[in-house]
LUMKE-646870 format. One record per residue (C-alpha): y, x, z; residue in three letters; chain. Coordinates in nm, 4 decimals, decimal comma. Layout:
N
Y	X	Z	ala	A
...
***
This chain:
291
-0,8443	-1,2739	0,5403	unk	A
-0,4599	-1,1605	0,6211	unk	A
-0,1702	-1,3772	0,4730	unk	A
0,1131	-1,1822	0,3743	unk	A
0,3364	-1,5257	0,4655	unk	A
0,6510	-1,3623	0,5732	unk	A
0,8591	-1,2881	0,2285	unk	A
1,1913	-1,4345	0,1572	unk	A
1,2870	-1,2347	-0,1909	unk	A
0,9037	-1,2505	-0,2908	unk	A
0,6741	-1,5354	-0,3989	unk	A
0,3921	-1,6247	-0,7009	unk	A
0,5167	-1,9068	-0,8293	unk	A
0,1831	-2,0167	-1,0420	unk	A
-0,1421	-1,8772	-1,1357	unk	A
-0,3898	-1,9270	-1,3845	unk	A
-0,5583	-1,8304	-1,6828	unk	A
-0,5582	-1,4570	-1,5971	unk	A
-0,1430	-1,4587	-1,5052	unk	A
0,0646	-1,4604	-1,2399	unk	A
0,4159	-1,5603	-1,2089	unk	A
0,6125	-1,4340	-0,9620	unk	A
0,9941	-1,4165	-0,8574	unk	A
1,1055	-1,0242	-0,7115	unk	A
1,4461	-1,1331	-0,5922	unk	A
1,6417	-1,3024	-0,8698	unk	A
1,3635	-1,1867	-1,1722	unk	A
1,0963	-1,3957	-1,2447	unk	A
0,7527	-1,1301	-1,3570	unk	A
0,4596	-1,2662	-1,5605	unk	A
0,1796	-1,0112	-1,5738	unk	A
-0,1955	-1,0325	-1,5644	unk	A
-0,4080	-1,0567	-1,2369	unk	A
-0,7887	-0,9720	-1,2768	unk	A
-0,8753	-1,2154	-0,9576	unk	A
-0,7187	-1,5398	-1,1519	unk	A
-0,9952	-1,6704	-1,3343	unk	A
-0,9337	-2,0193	-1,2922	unk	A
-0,7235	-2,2513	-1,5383	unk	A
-0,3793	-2,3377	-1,5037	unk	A
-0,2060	-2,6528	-1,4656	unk	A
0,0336	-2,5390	-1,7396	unk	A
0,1207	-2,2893	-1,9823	unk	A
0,2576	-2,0041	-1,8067	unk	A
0,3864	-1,8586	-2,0981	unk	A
0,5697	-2,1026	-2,1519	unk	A
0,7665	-2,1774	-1,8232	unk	A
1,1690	-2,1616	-1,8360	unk	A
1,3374	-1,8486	-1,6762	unk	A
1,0639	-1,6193	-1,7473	unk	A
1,2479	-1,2421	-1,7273	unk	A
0,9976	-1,0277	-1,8399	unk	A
0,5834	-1,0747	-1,9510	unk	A
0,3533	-0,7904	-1,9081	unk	A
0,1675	-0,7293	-2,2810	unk	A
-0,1774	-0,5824	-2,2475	unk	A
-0,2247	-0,3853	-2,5480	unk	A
-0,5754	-0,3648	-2,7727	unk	A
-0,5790	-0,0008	-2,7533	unk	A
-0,4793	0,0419	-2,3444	unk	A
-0,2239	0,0039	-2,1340	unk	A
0,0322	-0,2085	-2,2371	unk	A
0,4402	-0,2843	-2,2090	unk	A
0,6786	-0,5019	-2,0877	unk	A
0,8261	-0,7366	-2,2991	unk	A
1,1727	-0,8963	-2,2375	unk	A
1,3311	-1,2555	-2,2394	unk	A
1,6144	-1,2716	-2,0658	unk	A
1,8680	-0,9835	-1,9336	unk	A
1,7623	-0,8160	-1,5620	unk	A
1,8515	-0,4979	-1,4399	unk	A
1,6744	-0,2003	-1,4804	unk	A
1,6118	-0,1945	-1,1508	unk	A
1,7130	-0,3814	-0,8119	unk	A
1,6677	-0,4253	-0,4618	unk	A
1,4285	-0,6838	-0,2637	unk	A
1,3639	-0,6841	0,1700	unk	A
1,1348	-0,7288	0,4080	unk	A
1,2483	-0,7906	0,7580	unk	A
1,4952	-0,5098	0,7811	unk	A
1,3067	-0,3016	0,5136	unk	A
1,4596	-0,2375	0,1789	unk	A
1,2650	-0,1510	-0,1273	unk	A
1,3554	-0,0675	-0,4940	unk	A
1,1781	-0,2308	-0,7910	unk	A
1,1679	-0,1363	-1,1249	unk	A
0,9088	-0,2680	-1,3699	unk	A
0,6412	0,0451	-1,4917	unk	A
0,3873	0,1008	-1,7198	unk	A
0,0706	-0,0787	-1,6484	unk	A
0,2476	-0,3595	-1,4953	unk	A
0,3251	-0,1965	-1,1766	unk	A
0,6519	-0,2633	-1,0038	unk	A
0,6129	-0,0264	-0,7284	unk	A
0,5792	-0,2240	-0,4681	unk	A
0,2829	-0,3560	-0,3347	unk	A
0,3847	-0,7167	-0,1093	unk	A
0,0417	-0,8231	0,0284	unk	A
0,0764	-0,4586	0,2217	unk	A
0,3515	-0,6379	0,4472	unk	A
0,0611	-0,7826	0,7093	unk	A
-0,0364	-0,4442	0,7189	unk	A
0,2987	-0,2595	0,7604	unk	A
0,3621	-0,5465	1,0547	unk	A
0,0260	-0,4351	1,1684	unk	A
0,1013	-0,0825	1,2284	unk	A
0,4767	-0,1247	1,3636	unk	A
0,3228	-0,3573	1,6329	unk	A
0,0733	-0,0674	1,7389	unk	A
0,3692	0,2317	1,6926	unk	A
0,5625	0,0143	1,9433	unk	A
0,3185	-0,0412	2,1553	unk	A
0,2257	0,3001	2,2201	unk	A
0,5923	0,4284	2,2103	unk	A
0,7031	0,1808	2,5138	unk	A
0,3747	0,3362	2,6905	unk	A
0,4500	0,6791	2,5898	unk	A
0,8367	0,6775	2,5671	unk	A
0,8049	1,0879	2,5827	unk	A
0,5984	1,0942	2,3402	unk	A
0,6202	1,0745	1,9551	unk	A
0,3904	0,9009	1,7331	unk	A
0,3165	1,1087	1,4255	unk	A
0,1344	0,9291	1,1271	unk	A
-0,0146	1,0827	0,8071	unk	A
-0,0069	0,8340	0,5049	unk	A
-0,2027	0,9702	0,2107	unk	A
-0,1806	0,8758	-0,0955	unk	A
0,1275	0,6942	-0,0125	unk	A
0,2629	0,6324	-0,3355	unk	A
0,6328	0,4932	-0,3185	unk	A
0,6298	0,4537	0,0814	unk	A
0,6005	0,1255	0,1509	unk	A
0,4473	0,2136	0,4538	unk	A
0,5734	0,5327	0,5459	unk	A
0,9241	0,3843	0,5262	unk	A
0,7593	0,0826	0,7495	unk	A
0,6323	0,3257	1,0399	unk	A
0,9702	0,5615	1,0374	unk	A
1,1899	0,2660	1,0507	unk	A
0,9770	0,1914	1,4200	unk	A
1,0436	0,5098	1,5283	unk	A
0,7586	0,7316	1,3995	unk	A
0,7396	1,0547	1,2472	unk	A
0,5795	0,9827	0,9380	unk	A
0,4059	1,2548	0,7118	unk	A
0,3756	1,1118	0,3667	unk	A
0,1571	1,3100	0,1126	unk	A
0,1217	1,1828	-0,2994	unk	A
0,0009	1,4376	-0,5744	unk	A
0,2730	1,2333	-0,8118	unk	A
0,6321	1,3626	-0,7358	unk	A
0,7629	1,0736	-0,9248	unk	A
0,6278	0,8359	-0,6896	unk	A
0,7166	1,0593	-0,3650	unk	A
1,1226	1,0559	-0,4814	unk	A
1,0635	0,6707	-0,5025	unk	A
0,9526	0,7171	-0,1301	unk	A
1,2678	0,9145	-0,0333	unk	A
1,5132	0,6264	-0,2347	unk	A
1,3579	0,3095	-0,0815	unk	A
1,3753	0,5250	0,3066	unk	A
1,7000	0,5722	0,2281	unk	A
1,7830	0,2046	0,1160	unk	A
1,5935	0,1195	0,4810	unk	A
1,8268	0,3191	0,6353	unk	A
1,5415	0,5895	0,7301	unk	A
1,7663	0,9225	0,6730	unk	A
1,4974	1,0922	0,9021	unk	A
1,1735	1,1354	1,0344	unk	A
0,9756	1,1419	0,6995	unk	A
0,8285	1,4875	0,6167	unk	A
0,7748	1,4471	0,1604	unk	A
0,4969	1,6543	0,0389	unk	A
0,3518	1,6604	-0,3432	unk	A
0,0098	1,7687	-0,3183	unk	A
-0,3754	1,6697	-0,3628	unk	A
-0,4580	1,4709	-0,0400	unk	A
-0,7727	1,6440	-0,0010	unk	A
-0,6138	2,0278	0,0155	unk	A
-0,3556	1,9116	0,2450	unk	A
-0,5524	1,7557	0,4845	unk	A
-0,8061	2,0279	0,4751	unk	A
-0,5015	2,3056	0,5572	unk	A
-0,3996	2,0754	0,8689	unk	A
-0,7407	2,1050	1,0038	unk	A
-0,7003	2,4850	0,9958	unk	A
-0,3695	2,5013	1,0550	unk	A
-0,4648	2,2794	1,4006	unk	A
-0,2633	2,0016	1,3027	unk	A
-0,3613	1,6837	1,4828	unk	A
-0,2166	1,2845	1,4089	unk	A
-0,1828	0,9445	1,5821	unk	A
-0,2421	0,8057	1,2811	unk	A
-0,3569	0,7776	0,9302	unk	A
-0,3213	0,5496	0,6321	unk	A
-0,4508	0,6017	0,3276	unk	A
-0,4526	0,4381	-0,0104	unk	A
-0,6965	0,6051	-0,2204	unk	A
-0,7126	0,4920	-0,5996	unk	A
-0,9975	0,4179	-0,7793	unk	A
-0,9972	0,7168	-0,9657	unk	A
-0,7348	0,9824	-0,9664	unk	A
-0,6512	1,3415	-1,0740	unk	A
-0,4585	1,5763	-0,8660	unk	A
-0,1654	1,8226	-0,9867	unk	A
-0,4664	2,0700	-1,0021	unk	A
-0,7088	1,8841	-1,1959	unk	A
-0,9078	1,7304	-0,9253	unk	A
-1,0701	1,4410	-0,9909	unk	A
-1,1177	1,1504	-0,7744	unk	A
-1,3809	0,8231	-0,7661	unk	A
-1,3808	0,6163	-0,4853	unk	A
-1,7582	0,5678	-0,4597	unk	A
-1,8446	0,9067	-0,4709	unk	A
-1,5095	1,0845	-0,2575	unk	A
-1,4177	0,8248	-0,0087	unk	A
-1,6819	0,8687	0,2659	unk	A
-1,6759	1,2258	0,2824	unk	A
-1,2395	1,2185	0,2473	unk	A
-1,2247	0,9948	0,5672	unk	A
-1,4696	1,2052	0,7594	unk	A
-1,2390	1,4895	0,6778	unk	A
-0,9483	1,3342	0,7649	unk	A
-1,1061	1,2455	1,1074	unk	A
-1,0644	1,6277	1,2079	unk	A
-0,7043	1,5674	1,1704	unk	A
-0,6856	1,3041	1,4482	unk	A
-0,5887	1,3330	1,7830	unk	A
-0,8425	1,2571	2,0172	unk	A
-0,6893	0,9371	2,1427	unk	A
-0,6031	0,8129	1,8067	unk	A
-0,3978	0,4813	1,7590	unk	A
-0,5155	0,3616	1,4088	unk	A
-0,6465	0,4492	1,0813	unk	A
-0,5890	0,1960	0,7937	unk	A
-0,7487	0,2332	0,4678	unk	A
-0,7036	0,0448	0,1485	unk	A
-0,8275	-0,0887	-0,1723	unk	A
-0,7869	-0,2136	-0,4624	unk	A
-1,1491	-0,1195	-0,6174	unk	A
-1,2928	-0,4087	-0,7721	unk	A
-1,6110	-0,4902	-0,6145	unk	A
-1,5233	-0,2777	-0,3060	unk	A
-1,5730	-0,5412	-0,0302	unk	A
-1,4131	-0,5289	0,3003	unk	A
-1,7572	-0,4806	0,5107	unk	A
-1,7082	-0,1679	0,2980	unk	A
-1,4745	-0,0007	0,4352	unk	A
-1,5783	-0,1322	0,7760	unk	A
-1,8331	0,0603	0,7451	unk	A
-1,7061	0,3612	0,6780	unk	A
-1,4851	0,3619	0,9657	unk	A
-1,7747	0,2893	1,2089	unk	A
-1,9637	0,5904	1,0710	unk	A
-1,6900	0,8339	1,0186	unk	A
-1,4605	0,7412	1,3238	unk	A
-1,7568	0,6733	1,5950	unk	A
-1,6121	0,9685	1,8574	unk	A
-1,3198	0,7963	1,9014	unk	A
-1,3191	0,4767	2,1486	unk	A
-1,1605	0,1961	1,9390	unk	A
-1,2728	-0,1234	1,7299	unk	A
-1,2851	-0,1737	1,3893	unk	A
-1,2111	-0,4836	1,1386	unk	A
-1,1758	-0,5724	0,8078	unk	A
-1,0495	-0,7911	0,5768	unk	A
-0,8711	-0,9490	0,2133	unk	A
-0,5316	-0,8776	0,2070	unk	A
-0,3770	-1,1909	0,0119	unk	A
-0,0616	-1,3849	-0,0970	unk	A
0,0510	-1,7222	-0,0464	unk	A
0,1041	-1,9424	-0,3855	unk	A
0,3309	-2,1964	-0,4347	unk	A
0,0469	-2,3551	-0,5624	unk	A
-0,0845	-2,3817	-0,1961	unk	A
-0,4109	-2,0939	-0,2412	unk	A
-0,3856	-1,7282	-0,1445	unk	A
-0,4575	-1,4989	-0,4244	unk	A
-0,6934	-1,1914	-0,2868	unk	A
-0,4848	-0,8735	-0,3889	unk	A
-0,7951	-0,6288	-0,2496	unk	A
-0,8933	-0,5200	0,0985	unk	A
-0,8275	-0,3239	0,4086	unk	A
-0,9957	-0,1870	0,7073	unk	A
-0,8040	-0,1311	1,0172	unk	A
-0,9406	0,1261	1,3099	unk	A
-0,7518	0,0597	1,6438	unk	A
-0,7958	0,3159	1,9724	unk	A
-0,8511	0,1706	2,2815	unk	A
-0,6776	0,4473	2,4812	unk	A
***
C-alpha cells in the first residue's frame, strides 16, 4: 500500500456511509465512494460548508448539486505542479490525487537516469492519459512525454494544466485509440523509456472500438512491450477495476515484460483521512529496469 501523504490544497475530510468529503483548495466536494462501506460518525450531508454534493440519479449517472457559490473552475498544486479542477459528470473532477505517489515515483526514476545519461533524453508514452496528470508530472522533470487519449476533451485539459505547470514544451498531444497508435509505433520503429498507462474499465475509441479490461489488457501490454527500448526504465499501469487486485497486474508485468531485466511490484494506491484511515482509491503495478 502507497500513501499519497504529500497534499497541501487536497484532503478527505470524513468518510462514511458510501460518501466522501473532501476539500480541492478552498471547495469542499461530497460525492459517493464505492470502497466506503462503513458508517459514519456523523451525517455527512449535513456538515457546514458543504460546496457542492454529487446526486446519483435512479436512471444513471447523476449531477452536481450546489450549496454555496464556487467557481466554475480553479486551480489546486502539487509540489510545483499545477492542475485545473472543474467538477464533471459522473462525479469526476479531473484530477486523480492518490496518482501523486506515483507521479513522485516516476520523476525519481526520470532523474535518475537523466543525471546517468545527461546526453540522453528520456522519452515516455502515457496512454490513456486522460487530463495529464502524469504526463505534465514527467515533462516538468525533464522528459519528453508522448501523451495519447481517444477523448480530445480530456487531451486540451492535458495541454491547460502543462501550461498552468509551466510545461510550454516537451509534450507531443495525440487523440487517438491507444491500441492503433501503439501498433503504428511498432512499425514505424518507434521505441520508449517508458510507459504508463491508465486503461478504463471499459471504453470506446473515436472509431468504435470497444474496450474491457479483462479481456484487452494482457494482450494491450504485450503490445506495448514492442514499443520499449531494450533497456527500459519503467512501465506503470493502473486501475480502478473493481475487483482487479494488485497481484493482478503484477502479474501481467512478469509475463508480458520478462525480456527485459528489471523487478516488478505492486500495490493500493490510497489517501490519508482526517479521520486517521487511508481510503484504497484502486491499484498500480510498477516495472523498474535494472540497467
Amino acid at each position: 500500500m502507497k500513501i499519497a501523504d504529500g497534499w497541501k490544497d487536497y484532503q478527505i475530510i470524513a468518510t462514511g456511509d458510501g460518501m466522501k468529503l473532501e476539500r480541492w483548495g478552498d471547495v469542499c466536494l461530497l460525492r459517493p465512494d464505492p470502497q466506503v462501506i462503513w458508517k459514519g460518525d456523523t451525517d455527512l450531508y449535513s456538515v457546514p460548508g458543504i460546496n457542492a454534493v454529487y446526486r446519483r440519479s435512479s436512471k444513471g449517472g447523476g449531477c452536481w448539486e450546489k450549496r454555496l457559490p464556487f467557481p466554475e473552475e480553479w486551480n489546486i498544486s502539487y509540489a510545483d505542479l499545477t492542475f485545473k479542477i472543474k467538477p464533471m459528470g459522473f462525479k469526476h473532477t479531473g484530477l486523480f490525487p492518490e496518482q501523486a505517489v506515483n507521479w513522485d515515483a516516476m520523476r525519481s526514476l526520470i532523474a535518475a537516469r537523466m543525471s546517468a545519461r545527461p546526453d540522453e533524453k528520456v522519452k515516455v508514452l502515457n496512454l490513456f492519459a486522460y487530463t495529464g496528470g502524469a504526463s505534465v508530472a514527467c515533462a516538468k522533470s525533464g522528459a519528453e512525454v508522448t501523451h495519447v487519449d481517444a477523448a480530445k476533451g480530456m487531451v486540451e485539459r492535458a495541454g491547460e494544466n502543462a501550461r498552468l505547470s509551466g510545461v510550454n514544451s516537451g509534450i507531443r498531444y495525440i487523440v487517438d485509440d491507444c491500441a492503433k497508435f501503439v501498433a503504428r509505433e511498432i512499425r514505424r520503429g518507434n521505441r520508449y523509456d517508458a510507459i504508463i498507462m491508465d486503461p478504463p474499465s471499459y471504453g470506446r475509441g473515436p472509431g468504435g472500438e470497444m474496450w474491457k479490461i479483462e479481456d484487452d489488457l494482457f494482450d494491450f501490454v504485450r503490445l506495448c512491450s514492442q514499443v520499449l527500448k531494450e533497456d527500459a526504465l519503467f512501465v506503470l499501469i493502473n486501475s480502478y477495476t473493481t475487483g482487479l487486485q494488485p497481484c493482478v497486474i503484477d502479474n501481467i508485468l512478469k509475463l508480458t515484460l520478462g525480456q527485459f531485466k528489471g523487478g516488478t511490484q505492486a500495490y493500493e494506491v490510497c489517501l490519508p483521512t482526517d479521520e486517521g484511515i487511508a481510503l484504497p482509491c484502486g491499484c498500480s503495478g510498477l516495472f523498474v529496469g535494472s540497467r
